[in-house]
N, C-alpha and C positions, 0 to 999 in steps of 0.2 A: 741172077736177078736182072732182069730188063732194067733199062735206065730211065724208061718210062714211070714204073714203079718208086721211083726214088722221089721222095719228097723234099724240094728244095729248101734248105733253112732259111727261116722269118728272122731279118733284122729290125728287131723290136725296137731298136730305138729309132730308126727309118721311118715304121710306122709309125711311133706317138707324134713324128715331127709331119706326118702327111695328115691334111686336114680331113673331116668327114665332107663325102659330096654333099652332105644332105645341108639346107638353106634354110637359116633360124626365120621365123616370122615375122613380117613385115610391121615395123610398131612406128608410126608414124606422130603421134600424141605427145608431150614430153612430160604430163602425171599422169604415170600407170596408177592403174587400179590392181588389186591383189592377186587378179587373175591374169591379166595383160603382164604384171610384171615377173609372174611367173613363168610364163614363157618367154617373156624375152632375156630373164636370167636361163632359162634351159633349168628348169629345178620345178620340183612340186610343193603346191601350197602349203604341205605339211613343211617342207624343208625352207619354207621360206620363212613362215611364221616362226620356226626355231630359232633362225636368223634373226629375226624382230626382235623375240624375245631372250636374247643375250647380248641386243645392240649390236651386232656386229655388222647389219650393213646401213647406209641414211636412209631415212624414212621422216614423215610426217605425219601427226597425228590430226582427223581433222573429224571432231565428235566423235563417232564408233567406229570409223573406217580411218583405213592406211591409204594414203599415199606418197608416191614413191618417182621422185626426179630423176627423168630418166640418165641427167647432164651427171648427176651426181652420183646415179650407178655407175656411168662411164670412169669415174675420177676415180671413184673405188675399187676397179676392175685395175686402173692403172698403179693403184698401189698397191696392188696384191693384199689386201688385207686378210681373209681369209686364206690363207697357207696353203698357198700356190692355184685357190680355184681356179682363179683370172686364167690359168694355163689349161685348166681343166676346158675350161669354157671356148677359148681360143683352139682347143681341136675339136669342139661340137661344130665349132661355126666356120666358112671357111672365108678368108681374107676379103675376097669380091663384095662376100652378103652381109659382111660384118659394118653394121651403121655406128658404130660409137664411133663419136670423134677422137683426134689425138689430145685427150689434155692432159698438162703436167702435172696438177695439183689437187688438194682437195679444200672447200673453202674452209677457213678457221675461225673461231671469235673469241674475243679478250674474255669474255664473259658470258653468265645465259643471258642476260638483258639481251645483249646485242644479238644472238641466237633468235629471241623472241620476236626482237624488231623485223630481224631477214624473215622469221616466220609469219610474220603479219603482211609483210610484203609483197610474199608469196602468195597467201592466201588473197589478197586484193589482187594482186594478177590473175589469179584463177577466176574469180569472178568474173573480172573485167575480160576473158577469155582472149590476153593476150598470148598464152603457150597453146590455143586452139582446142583448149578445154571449157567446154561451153558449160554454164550450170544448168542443172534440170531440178530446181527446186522452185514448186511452184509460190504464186505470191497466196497470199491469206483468202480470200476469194473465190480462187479457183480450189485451194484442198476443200475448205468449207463448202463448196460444191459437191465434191467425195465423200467428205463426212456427215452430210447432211441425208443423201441419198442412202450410207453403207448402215451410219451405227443411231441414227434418229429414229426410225421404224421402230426398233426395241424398246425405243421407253413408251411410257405410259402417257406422259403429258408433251405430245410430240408437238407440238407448237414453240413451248417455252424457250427450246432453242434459237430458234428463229428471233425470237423475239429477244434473246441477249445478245445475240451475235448483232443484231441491227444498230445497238450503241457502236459495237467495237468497230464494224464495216467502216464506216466513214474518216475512223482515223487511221484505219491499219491496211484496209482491205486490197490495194493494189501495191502492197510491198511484198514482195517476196518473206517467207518464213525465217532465214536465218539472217535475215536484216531487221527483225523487231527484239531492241535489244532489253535487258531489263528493267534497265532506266524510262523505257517507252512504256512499259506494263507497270512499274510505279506509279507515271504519273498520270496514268489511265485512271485506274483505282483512284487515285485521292480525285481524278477529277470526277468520277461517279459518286463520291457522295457529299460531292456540291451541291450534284444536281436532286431535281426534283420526281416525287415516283407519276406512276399513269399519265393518263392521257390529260392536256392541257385546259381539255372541257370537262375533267370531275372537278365535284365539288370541292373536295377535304385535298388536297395534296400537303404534302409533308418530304423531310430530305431523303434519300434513298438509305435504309436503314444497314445495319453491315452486316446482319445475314444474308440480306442481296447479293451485298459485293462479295461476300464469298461462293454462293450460289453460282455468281458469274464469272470468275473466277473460275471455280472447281471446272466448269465447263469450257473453257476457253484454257485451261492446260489442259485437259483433256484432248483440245483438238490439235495442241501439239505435242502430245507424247504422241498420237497415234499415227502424228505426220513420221517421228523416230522410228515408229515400231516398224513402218513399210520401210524403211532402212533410208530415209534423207537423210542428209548430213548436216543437220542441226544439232542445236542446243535448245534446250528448254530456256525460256527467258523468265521464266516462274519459278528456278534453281533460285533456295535463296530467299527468298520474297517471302515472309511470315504472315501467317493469318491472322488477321484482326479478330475479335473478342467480340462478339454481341452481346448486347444484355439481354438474360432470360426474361422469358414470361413470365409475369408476376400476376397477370389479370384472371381474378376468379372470380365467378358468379356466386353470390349470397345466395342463401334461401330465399329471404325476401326478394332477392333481388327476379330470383325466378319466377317468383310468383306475379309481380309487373308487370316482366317483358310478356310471358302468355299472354296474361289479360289484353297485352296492347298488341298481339299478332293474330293472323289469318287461322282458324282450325289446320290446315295445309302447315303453315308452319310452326305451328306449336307442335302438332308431333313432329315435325323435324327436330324440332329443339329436345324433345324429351328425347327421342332416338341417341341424337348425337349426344347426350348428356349422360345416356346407359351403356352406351359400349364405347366412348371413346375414339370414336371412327374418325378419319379424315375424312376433309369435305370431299376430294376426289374419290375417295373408297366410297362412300354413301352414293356416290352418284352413278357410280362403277355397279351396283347389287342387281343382279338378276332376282327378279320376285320369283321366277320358275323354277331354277337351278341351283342359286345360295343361301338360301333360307333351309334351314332345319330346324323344323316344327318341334320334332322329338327332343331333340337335343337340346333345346333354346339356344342356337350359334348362325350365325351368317357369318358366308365364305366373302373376303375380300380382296383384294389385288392390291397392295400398297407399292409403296417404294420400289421402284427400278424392279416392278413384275413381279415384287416376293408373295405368295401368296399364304394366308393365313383362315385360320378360323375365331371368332369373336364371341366371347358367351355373351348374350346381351342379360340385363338388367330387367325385373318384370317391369318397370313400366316402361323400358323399350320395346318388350317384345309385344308388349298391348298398345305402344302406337305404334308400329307398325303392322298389326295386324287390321287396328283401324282406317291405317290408310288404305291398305288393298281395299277393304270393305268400302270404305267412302267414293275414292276414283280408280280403284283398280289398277294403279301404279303407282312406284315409286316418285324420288322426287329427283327428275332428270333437267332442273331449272340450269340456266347457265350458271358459273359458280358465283359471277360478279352477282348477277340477280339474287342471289340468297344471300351475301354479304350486303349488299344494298338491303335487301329485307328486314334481316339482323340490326344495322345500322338504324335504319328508321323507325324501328319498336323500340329498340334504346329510348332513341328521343321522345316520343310520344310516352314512353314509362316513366322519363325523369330516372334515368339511372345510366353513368359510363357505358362510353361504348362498348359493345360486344363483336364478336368476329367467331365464325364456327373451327376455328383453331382453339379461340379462349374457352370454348365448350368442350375440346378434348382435355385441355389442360385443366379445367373443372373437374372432367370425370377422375384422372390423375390425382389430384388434389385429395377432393372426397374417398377414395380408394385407399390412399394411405392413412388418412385422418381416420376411417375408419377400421382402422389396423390393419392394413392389407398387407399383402407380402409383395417389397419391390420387385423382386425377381418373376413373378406371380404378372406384376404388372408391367414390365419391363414385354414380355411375351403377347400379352392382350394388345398394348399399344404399337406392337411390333416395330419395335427400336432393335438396332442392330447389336447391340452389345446392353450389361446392365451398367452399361458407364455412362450412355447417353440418360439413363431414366434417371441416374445420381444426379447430373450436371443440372437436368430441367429441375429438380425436386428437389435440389440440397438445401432451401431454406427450411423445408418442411421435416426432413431428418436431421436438422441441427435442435428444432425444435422438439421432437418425438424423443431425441435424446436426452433432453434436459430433464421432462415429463418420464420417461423411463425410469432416469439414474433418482428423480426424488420419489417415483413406487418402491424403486426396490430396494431391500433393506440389509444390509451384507453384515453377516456375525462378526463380532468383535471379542475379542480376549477380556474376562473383569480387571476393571482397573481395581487397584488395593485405595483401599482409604487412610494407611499408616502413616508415619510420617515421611516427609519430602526430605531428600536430602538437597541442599539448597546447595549450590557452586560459589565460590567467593568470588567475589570482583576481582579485577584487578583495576589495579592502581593509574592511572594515565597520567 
């Protein structure tokens, strides 16, 4: 055998102690991100998240993301905590490329109070982008820019945002997202229903009622969970914060009372009133009806667009479906009035009829009313009115099935066992 042939033995411990040429990545930042600090540990995000998730190396939690100091992987590296990686890692990297500093220790604290203080600490530095970690969370203004452009087009009443967000602009609108804390959205809300509703030139104004405030609400968390969902590293400042309670509609139209406001409105809007009085409809749905397209003659139903685009079909009522077919016959359209302009309408027949005001909402809640009083089936009604569950049709109605129950339980007559007419055996007293 040639000496060529001969393979010289590997002293393996030579080699564990001879570094890799190869040069760990340059990480210049001192909060990595998941991905940054996975390479600069030399380990993959699965093997890193394991590590997270049995605490074994420091980290920081800051909303749905990790981050991870880099001074403080170094101090852990020095203690070897992980059984022996630190060495593991020290022959990935070799001595030249290797940036961890030399430190001795790893920080400690008496308690988590004190934990929590360094952690708020940190996080103010962060912001203040003294570790050269700049924030990229935009302020309220500029998302509501994003939001308004990406998820507004899909509703149906694309204005109404606009127009809630324009209260909140003034107190919020050039702070950053994770600087509006919960205490700022408290006393937003109690300050909204100080104030007063529309414009400063109506007539009637009145306080801002508290289905508004939840109205504007519901929309203004909305536009920051969806700040969470593009993955910023917020909190919701609406965690927490319970919905206030409005009181139901109670206002229903008499018979007589119908018979009034007619007499005291326009032909044009008396069938609107009979309309909205036979099916139920929202004023936006009403306004929404193609005469060409959502009318079914055969059927007696019109097709309507309600709530966040859900689309339904409506049996109308004969004398809806005879004013409605009066209208086309009279002007050949429906009634595409602004909505204020029909609430004004409504409003001003009231008064001229000498009867409480009316609003073409208290006309759905008529139709509602009437429906179950004339023994309807909630669930029956619950689908016509197109309410998202039969929980909402109990909440607006449950005065009227507390009552249906009473009236029920004294029709109906439940059999009973004969009592005997013998003698009583009567208990003694006792003595006190």
């Amino acid at each position: 055998m040639e000496p060529r042939d001969v393979i010289p033995p590997v002293d393996v411990a030579e080699e564990l102690r001879q570094p890799i040429t190869r040069t760990s990545p340059t990480i210049e930042p001192r909060w990595l991100d998941i991905d940054t600090a996975a390479k600069y540990l030399c380990m993959t995000r699965h093997a890193l998240y394991h590590q997270v998730a049995r605490v074994q190396l420091p980290f920081i939690r800051h909303g749905r993301l990790l981050r991870f100091d880099r001074l403080a992987l170094d101090r852990w590296f020095e203690k070897e905590v992980k059984y022996g990686f630190g060495e593991t890692r020290r022959r990935l990297v070799s001595p030249q490329d290797d940036q961890r500093p030399a430190v001795s220790r790893v920080h400690r604290f008496a308690d988590k109070k004190a934990a929590e203080r360094r952690a708020n600490e940190i996080e103010l530095d962060i912001r203040a982008g003294v570790h050269g970690w700049k924030s990229t969370i935009p302020s309220f203004a500029e998302w509501w820019a994003v939001y308004r452009k990406t998820y507004t087009p899909l509703k149906s009443a694309k204005n109404r945002d606009a127009q809630i967000v324009a209260h909140f602009l003034p107190h919020f609108g050039a702070r950053p997202l994770d600087e509006i804390t919960k205490s700022d959205i408290v006393r937003y809300l109690n300050l909204r229903r100080t104030q007063m509703t529309g414009n400063p030139g109506h007539k009637n104004r009145r306080l801002v009622s508290e289905s508004t405030v939840r109205r504007e609400r519901g929309l203004l968390q909305s536009i920051f969970e969806r700040a969470i969902d593009e993955g910023y590293d917020i909190r919701s400042p609406f965690r927490g914060i319970k919905r206030g309670k409005d009181k139901p509609r109670t206002r229903v139209l008499a018979l007589d009372e119908e018979t009034k406001l007619l007499d005291a409105l326009h032909p044009r809007f008396q069938r609107f009133v009979r309309f909205a009085l036979g099916t139920g409809c929202r004023l936006d749905e009403i306004r929404g009806i193609d005469a060409k397209q959502d009318i079914d003659w055969i059927r007696g139903t019109v097709h309507v667009i309600g709530k966040f685009r859900k689309e339904r079909d409506v049996p109308m009522q004969p004398d809806a479906n005879a004013a409605l077919k009066e209208q086309l016959e009279e002007e050949g359209k429906l009634w595409k009035q602004n909505p204020q302009r029909l609430r004004e309408v409504l409003a001003e027949g009231a008064v001229r009829a000498k009867i409480p005001t009316i609003t073409p909402h208290a006309l759905r809640h008529t139709f509602g009313t009437r429906w179950l009083q004339a023994g309807g089936d909630i669930y029956k009604l619950s689908k016509i009115l197109g309410h998202s569950s039969v929980a909402v049709t109990e909440a607006h109605y449950a005065h009227l099935l507390k009552e249906d129950l009473v009236v029920a339980s004294q029709q109906v007559r439940i059999p009973v066992a004969p009592r005997g007419e013998g003698n009583v055996l009567r208990m003694p007293r006792r003595n006190r």
